[in-house]
C-alpha positions in Angstrom: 134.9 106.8 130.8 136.3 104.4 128.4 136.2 100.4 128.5 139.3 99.4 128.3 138.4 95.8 128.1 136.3 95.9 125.0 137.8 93.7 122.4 140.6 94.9 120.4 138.7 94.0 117.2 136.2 97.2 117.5 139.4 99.7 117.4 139.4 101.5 113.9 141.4 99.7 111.4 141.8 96.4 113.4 138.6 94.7 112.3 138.0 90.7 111.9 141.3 90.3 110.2 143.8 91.6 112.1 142.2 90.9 115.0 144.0 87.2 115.0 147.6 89.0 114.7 147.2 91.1 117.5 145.7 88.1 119.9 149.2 86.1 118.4 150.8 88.9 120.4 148.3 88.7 123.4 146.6 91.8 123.1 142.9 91.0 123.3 141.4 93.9 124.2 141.7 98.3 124.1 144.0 97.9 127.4 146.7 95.8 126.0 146.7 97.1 122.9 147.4 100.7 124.7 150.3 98.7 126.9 151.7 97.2 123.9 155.0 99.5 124.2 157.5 99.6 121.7 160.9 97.4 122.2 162.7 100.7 120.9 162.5 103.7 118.5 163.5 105.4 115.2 164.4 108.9 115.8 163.4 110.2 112.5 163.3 114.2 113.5 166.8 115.1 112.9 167.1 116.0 108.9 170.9 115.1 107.9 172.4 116.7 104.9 173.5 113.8 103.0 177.1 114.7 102.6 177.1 114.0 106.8 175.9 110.6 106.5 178.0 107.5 107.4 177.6 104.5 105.7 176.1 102.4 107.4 173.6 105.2 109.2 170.0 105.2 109.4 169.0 108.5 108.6 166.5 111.6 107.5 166.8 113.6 104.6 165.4 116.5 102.9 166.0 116.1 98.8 165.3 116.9 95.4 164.0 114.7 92.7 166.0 115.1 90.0 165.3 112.0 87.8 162.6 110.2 86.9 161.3 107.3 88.3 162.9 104.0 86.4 161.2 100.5 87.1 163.1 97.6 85.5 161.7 94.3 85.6 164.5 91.8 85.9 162.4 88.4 86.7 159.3 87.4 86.8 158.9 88.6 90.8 161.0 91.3 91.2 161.1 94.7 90.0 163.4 97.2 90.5 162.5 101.5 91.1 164.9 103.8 90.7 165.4 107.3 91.2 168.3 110.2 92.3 168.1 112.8 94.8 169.6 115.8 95.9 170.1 118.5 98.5 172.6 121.3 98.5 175.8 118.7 99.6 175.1 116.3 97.5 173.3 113.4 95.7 171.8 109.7 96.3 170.5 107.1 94.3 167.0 105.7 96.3 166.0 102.0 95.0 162.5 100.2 96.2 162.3 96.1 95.4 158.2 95.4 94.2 157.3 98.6 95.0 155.8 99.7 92.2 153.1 102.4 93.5 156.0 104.5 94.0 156.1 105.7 90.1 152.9 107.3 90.8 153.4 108.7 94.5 157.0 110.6 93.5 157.4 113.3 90.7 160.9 114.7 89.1 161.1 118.8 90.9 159.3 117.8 94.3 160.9 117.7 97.5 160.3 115.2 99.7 161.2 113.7 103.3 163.2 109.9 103.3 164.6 108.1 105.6 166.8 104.9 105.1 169.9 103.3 105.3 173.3 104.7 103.6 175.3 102.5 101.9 178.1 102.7 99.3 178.0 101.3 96.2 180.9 101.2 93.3 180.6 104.7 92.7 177.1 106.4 94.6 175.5 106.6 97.4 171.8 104.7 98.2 169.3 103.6 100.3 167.2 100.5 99.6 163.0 101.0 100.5 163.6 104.3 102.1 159.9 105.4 103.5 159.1 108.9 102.4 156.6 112.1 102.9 155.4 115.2 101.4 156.9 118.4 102.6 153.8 119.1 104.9 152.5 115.9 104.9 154.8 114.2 107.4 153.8 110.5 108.8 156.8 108.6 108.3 159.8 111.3 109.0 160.3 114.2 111.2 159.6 112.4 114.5 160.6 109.9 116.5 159.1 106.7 115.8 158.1 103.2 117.7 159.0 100.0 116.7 156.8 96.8 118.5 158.0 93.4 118.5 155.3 92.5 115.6 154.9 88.7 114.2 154.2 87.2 111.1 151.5 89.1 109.2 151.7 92.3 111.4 153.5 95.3 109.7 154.9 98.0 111.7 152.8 100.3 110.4 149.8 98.5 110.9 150.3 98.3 114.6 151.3 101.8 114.7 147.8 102.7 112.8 146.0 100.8 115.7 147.2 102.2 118.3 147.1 106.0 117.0 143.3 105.0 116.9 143.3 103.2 120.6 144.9 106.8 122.0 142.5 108.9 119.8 139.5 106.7 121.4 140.0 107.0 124.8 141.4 111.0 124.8 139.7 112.9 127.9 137.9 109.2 128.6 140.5 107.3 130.1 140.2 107.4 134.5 143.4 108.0 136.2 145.0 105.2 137.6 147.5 106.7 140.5 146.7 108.8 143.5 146.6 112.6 143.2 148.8 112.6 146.1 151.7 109.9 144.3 152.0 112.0 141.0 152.4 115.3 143.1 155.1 113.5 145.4 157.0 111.8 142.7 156.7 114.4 140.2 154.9 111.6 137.8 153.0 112.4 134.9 149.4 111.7 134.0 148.1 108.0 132.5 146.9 109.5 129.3 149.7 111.6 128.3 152.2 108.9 129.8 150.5 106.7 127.3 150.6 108.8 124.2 154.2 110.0 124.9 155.5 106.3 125.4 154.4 105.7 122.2 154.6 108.6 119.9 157.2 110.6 122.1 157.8 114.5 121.1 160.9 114.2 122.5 163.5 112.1 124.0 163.2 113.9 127.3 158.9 113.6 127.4 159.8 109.2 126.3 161.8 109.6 129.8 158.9 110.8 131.7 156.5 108.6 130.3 158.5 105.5 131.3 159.4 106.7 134.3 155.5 107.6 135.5 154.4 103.7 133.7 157.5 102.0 135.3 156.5 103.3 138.8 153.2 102.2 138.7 153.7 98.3 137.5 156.4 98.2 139.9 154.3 100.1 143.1 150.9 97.5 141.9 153.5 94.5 142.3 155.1 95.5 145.3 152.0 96.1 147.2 150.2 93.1 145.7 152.8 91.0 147.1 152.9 93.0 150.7 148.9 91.9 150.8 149.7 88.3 149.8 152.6 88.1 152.7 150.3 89.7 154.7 147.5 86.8 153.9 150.0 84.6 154.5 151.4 86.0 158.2 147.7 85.8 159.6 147.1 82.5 159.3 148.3 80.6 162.7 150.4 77.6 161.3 151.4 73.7 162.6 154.1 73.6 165.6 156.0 70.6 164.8 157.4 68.8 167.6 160.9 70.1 168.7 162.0 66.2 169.9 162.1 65.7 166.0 165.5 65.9 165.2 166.6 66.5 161.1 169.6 65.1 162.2 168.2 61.4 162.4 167.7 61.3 158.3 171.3 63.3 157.9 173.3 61.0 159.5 171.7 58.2 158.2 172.7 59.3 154.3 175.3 58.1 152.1 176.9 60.8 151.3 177.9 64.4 153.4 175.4 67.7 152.9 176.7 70.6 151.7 177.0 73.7 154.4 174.1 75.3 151.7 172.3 72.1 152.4 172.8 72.7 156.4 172.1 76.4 156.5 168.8 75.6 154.3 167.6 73.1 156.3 168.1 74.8 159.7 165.9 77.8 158.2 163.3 75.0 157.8 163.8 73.5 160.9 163.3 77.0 162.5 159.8 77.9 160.4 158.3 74.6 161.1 158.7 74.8 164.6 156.8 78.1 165.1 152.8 78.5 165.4 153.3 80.4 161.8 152.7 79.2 158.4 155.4 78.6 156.9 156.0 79.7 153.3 158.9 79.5 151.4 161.2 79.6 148.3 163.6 77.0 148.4 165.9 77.9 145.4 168.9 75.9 143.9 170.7 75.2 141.1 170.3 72.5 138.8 171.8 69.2 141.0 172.3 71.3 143.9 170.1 68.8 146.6 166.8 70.6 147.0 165.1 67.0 146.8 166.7 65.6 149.8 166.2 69.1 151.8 162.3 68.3 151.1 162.8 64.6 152.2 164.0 65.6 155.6 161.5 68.4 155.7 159.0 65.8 155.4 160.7 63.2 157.5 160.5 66.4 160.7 156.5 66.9 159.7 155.4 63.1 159.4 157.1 62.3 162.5 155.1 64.8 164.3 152.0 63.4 163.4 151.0 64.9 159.8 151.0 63.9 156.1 153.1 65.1 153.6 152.2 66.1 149.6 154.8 66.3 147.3 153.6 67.7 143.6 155.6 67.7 140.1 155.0 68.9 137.0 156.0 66.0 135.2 154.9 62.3 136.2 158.7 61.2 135.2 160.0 63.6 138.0 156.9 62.2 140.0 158.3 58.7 139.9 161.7 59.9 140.3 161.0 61.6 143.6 159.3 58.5 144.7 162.0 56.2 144.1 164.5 58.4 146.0 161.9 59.0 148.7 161.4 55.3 149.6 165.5 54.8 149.3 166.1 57.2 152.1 162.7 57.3 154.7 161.2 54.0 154.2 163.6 52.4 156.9 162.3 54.8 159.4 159.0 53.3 158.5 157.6 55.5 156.8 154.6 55.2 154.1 155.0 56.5 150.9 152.8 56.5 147.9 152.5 57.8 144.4 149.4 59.5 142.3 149.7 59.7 139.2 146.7 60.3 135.9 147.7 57.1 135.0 147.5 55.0 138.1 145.1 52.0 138.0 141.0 52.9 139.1 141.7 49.8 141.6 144.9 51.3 142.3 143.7 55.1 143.0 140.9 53.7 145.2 142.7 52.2 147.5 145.7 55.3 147.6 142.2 57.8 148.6 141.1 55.3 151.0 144.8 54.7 152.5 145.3 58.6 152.7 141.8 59.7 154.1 142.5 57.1 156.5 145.9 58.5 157.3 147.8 55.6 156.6 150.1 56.8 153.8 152.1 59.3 155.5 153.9 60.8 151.8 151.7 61.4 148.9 154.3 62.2 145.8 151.9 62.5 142.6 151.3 65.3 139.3 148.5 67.8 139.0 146.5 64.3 140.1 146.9 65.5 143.2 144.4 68.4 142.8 141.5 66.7 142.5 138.1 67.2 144.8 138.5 63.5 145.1 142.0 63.4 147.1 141.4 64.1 150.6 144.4 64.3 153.7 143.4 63.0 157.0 146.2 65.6 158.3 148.1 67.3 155.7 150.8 69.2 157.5 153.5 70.1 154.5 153.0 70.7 150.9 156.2 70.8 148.7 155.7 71.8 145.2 158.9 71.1 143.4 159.6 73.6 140.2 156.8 76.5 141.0 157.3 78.0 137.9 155.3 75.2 136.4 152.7 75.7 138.5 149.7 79.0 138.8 149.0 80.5 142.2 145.9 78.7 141.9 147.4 75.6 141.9 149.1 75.7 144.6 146.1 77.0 146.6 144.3 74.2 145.8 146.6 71.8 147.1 147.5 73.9 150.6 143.6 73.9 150.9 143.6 70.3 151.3 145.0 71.1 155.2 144.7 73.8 157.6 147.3 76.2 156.9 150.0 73.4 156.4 153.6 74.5 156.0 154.6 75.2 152.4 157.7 75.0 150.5 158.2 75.6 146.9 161.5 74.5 145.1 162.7 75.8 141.8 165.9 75.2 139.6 165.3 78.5 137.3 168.0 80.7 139.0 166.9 83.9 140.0 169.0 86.6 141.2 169.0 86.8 144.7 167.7 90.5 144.9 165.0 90.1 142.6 163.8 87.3 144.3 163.8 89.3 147.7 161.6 91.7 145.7 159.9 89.7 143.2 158.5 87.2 145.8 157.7 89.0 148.6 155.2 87.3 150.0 157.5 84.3 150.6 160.8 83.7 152.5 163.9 83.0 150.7 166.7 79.9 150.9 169.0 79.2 148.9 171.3 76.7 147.7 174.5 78.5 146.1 177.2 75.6 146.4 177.0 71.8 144.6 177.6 68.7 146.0 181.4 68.4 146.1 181.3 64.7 143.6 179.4 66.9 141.3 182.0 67.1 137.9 182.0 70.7 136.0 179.9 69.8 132.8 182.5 70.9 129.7 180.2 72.9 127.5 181.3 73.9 123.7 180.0 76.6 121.3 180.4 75.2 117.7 179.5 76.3 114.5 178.3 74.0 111.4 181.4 73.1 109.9 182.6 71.2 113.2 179.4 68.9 112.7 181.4 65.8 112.0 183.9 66.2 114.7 180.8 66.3 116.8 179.2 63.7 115.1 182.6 61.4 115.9 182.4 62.8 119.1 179.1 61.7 120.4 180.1 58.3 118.4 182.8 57.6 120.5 181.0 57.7 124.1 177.7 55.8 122.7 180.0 53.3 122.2 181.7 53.7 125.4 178.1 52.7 127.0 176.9 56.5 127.5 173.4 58.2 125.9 173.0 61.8 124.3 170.4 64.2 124.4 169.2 66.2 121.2 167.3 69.5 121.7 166.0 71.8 119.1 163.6 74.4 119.1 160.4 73.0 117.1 158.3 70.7 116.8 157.1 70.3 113.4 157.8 72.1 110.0 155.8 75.2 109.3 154.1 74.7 106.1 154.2 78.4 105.7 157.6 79.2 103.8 157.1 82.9 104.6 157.6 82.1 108.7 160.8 83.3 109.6 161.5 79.9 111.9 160.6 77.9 108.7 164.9 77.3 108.7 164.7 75.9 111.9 164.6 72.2 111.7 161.8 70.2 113.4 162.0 67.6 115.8 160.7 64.8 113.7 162.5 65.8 111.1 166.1 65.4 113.3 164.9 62.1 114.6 164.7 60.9 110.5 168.0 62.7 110.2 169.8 61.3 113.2 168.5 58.0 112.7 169.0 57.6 108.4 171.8 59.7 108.1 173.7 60.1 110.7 173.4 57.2 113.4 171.9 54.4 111.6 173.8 51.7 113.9 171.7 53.4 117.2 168.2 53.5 118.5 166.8 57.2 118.2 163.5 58.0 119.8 162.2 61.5 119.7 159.6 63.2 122.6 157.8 66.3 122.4 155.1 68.5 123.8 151.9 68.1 122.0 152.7 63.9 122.7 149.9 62.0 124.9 151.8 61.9 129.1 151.4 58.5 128.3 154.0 58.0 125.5 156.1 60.7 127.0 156.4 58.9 129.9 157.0 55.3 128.1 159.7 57.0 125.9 161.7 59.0 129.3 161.2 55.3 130.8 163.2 53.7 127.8 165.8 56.2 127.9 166.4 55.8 131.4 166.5 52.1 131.0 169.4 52.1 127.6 166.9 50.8 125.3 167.3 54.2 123.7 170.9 56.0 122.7 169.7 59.4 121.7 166.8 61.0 122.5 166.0 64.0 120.1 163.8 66.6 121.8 161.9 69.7 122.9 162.4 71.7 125.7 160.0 69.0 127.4 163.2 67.4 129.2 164.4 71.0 130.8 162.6 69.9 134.1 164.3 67.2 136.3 164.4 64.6 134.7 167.5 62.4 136.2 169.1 59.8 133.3 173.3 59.2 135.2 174.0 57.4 131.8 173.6 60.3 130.1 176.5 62.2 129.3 175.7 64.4 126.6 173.5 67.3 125.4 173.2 68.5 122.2 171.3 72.0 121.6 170.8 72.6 118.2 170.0 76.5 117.3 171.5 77.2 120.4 171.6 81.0 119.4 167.7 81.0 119.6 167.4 79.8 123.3 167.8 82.3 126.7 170.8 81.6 128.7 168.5 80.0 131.9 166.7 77.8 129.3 170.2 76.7 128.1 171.6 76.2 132.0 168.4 74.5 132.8 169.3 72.2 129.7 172.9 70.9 130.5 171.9 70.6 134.3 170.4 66.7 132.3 173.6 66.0 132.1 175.9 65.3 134.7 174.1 63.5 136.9 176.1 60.5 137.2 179.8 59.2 137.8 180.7 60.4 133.9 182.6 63.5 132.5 179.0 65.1 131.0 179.4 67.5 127.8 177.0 70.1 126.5 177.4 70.8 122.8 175.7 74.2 121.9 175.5 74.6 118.2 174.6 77.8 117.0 174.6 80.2 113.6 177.8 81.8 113.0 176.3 85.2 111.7 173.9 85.1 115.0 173.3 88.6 116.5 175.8 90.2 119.6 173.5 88.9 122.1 173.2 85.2 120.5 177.1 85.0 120.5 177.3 86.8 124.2 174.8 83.8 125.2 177.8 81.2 123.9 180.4 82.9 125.4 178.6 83.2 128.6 177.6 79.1 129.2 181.3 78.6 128.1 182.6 80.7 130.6 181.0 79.6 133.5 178.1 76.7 135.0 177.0 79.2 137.9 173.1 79.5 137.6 173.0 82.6 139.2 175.9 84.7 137.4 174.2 82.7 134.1 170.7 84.3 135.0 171.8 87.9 136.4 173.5 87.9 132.6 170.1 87.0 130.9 168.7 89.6 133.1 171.2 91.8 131.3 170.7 90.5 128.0 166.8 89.8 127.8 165.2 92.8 130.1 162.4 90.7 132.6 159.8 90.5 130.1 161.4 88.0 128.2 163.5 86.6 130.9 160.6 85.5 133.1 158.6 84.6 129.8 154.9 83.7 129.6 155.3 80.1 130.8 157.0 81.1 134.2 153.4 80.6 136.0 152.9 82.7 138.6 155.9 85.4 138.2 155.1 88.6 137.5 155.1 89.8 133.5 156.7 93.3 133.1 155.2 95.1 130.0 157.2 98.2 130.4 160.2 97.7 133.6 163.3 95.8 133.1 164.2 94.8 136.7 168.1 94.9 135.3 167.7 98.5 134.3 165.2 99.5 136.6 167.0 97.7 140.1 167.2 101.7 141.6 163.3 102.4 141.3 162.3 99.0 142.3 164.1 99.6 145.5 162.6 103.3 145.8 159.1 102.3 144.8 159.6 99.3 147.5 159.9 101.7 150.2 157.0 103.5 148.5 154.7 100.8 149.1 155.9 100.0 152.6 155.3 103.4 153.8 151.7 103.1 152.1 151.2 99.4 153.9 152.1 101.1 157.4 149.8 103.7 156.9 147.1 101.9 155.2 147.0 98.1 155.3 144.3 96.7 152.9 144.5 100.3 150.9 140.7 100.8 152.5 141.1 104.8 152.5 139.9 106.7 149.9 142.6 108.7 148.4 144.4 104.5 147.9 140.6 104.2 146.1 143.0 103.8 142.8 145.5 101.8 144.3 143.1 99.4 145.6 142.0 98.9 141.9 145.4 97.8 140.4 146.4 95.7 143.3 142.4 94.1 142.8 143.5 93.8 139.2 146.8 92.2 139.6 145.7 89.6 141.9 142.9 88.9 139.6 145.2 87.8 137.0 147.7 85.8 139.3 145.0 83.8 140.0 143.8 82.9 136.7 147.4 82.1 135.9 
């Protein structure tokens, strides 16, 4: 049987130098080069007479030569090839740009195979850099074709050449991957025809079954990977934390009313941590909905009852910022609260491990600090780790295995529909938070185009002045020096700091922070900001997590047209966070695509994270919409939960019914099954 994890570099025609594309795209070795599916196809079979064609159409045909082949050399880097063709309906004028090979490959009286686009000129028909065949000699026409999302220095063609050769290596080699039983049930076909029909499909009908046998089995490894995780999980006898500890102490105590979301949340809590179970769950919320002070009480019920509490960030701004509103709210009920950061003092940290192995700090709030060997509980009880999808599986082992089975929460801002959720993390419960605070003002969010820069410009002028800060995001971070990259247009973030700061807001203090900077400067510049010393921060998508600046009343995106729609709701949720009408400014390209404009319309619409994420759902398919940063959720590399919401909920039953019947898949017709669920978990982990 074939390796599928030899390295990608020893498939014919990929070599030393493509090899550094392909890895660009993450495909490393024979395996994800053969899951590498196409984003969409080119059906190329059907031959058009030309008089049929619409302008505008992509489309086959089957013509004469009946000119020679013309090159005209009109500057020094350009040359032009022309040439006419005919069938029996009528003619068309075919023109290549720096093409010039074609003079030899195309003779006056042969037939040939094109395809391109129509379009109408003055008086004729053409298509620009149509691809062509020999009668006979198809490769380009006369099927349907893949197209791959391909980056810079990757042709379609070349992609397609690799993985003809991937499919060619492992025919008759490659080991089934689903039960006999499954593909006889389900009426799936098998992996290796699956695979060559996904990508070079015969027909529309054989593409169909090919997804639909490759769909069902990522969405049947997930769900029964998840099934043994919950199961994990429901084994281990958890902490009882003492009924007599009443939640209600901290609420009535607070400054302001919970919402009923808030109340229904924390009852769910109150519930888990009573009972001899572990608790484990997803606490999800919208940007300012109040998950922080649903973890404060959380932790007020478990230290109370006699354990410690650990509280991890991602960022050590939102590690200070929990801390501050930690010791505002539970140090009068005398409670002991402390903060470890990468930063913190030697003298410092010494006496925070002493104080906690001791089990006199009660609340340790801190960054991935907290995972080191060196950080030991005397009686951990909770562990709250606030934005999961910044943190890997293994992460947040390590930290829960710093207790005995302590109660675990997880909190996240990035909205997830609440189905998928159910679905994608099964091996967790599920709150939610689905209403704001009612002193929470709407943020007013505008899509502009270019020419309303200086209204903008006055705009952001006139509440700087008025005492308020801005926020600038744009995509990059530094110029490419390659002029051939197609985000070479996009400007950098240094370069809009010299902009902002020369140009356009000389009488203002810009800083800029970004992700390749130290923590340490980072977290001097986020301290600056929050203090006034800076008006306008210009940045990456580094501030998109938690960060909490009240004087801050406006964001900026610039190329908003490039970002997804939860990136963009995660983005204005920085503003808004204090007693000031808060704007979010989206500027975007007016000739974007349909979906860049939809994106627009969408944030302008409405500030509902979860309507704003079921619509990127729509937009994006999974793949993209969970994104390879989102540690720890599941990457799709064929389903699109959006599309595919109807087999998800089949294949979950699917993988129930296999549970019940075999829990721990140790039977031997599950032999296969066992594999991919071994498989999946082995790559959760190393996320």
């Amino acid at each position: 049987m074939v390796d599928l994890n030899q390295n990608v570099q020893y498939v014919k025609t990929v070599g030393p130098t493509k090899v550094k594309y392909l890895n660009n795209l993450n495909i490393y070795t024979l395996g994800d080069l053969l899951t590498y599916f196409p984003r969409e196809y080119e059906d190329r079979s059907n031959i058009k007479p030309i008089a049929s064609i619409q302008v505008g159409e992509e489309a086959t045909i089957e013509a004469r030569v009946v000119s020679e082949v013309s090159i005209n050399r009109i500057r020094k880097n350009m040359v032009i090839l022309k040439t006419i063709v005919e069938d029996n309906t009528g003619r068309c004028m075919l023109t290549w740009f720096n093409q010039t090979y074609i003079k030899l490959r195309i003779k006056r009286g042969e037939t040939y195979r094109f395809f391109g686009k129509l379009t109408k000129e003055v008086n004729h028909f053409e298509m620009h850099n149509p691809v062509f065949d020999e009668i006979g000699k198809e490769r380009n026409t006369g099927k349907i074709m893949p197209i791959y999302p391909t980056t810079y220095g990757l042709s379609q063609s070349a992609i397609r050449v690799a993985v003809e050769n991937a499919l060619a290596s492992i025919k008759g080699e490659i080991k089934e991957t689903l039960p006999e039983y499954l593909l006889k049930e389900y009426n799936l076909s098998g992996i290796e025809n699956s695979l060559n029909e996904i990508h070079f499909p015969t027909s529309k009908d054989k593409r169909l079954e090919a997804r639909k046998r490759l769909v069902f089995e990522e969405l049947l490894t997930m769900q029964l990977t998840l099934l043994e995780l919950k199961g994990k999980n429901e084994e281990h006898t958890g902490i009882s934390f003492n009924k007599n500890v009443k939640m209600s102490d901290v609420i009535n105590s607070l400054p302001f009313k919970l919402t009923k979301a808030q109340l229904k949340v924390l009852e769910e809590i109150d519930n888990d941590m009573e009972k001899n179970k572990q608790m484990n769950r997803l606490l999800q919320g919208d940007v300012g909905s109040g998950k922080t002070v649903v973890a404060m009480i959380s932790a007020y019920k478990a230290v109370k009852s006699g354990y410690q509490v650990a509280i991890m960030a991602p960022t050590a701004i939102l590690a200070v910022q929990h801390f501050e509103e930690f010791k505002k709210i539970l140090e009068p009920f005398e409670i002991k609260i402390e903060l470890l950061l990468g930063s913190t003092k030697p003298k410092k940290r010494k006496e925070i491990l002493a104080d906690l192995a001791s089990g006199k700090i009660d609340i340790l709030i801190g960054t991935h600090a907290l995972l080191t060997e060196n950080v030991l509980f005397n009686k951990l009880g909770l562990v709250v780790t606030d934005e999961q999808h910044r943190f890997g599986v293994k992460q947040r082992e390590t930290i829960i295995a710093k207790g005995l089975n302590p109660d675990v929460l997880v909190m996240t801002a990035t909205p997830i529909p609440r189905t998928l959720a159910l679905i994608l993390y099964g091996d967790l419960d599920i709150s939610i938070i689905d209403e704001l605070p009612p002193n929470r003002k709407k943020i007013e969010t505008y899509a502009v185009t270019k020419r309303m820069e200086q209204r903008v410009n006055e705009f952001v002028r006139k509440n700087i002045n008025e005492g308020r800060q801005a926020y600038v995001v744009c995509p990059l971070v530094e110029e490419k020096e390659d002029d051939e990259d197609k985000n070479a247009d996009l400007k950098a973030v240094k370069k809009w700091t010299q902009i902002y700061q020369d140009e356009i807001f000389p009488e203002y203090k810009v800083a800029c922070i970004y992700g390749k900077m130290k923590q340490k400067e980072k977290d001097e510049v986020m301290e600056n900001f929050k203090n006034g010393k800076i008006n306008i921060l210009i940045s990456t998508t580094v501030i998109e997590v938690g960060v909490n600046v009240p004087n801050a009343s406006i964001m900026i995106v610039e190329n908003a047209d490039r970002f997804g729609l939860a990136q963009l709701h995660q983005l204005r949720g920085r503003v808004g966070r204090g007693e000031y009408q808060s704007y979010c400014i989206l500027k975007y390209n007016s000739n974007s695509g349909e979906i860049g404009k939809e994106r627009m319309k969408t944030m302008q619409e409405t500030n509902d994270g979860f309507v704003i994420a079921e619509k990127d759902l729509e937009l994006r398919g999974t793949g993209e919409f969970f994104g390879t940063r989102q540690h720890g959720l599941p990457e799709f590399k064929i389903a699109n939960l959006f599309v595919d919401m109807p087999m998800l909920k089949s294949v979950q039953s699917v993988a129930l019914k296999i549970e019940a019947e075999d829990s721990g898949l140790k039977l031997e017709k599950n032999k296969e099954l066992r594999e991919l669920v071994n498989k999946k978990l082995k790559q959760s982990i190393s996320l």
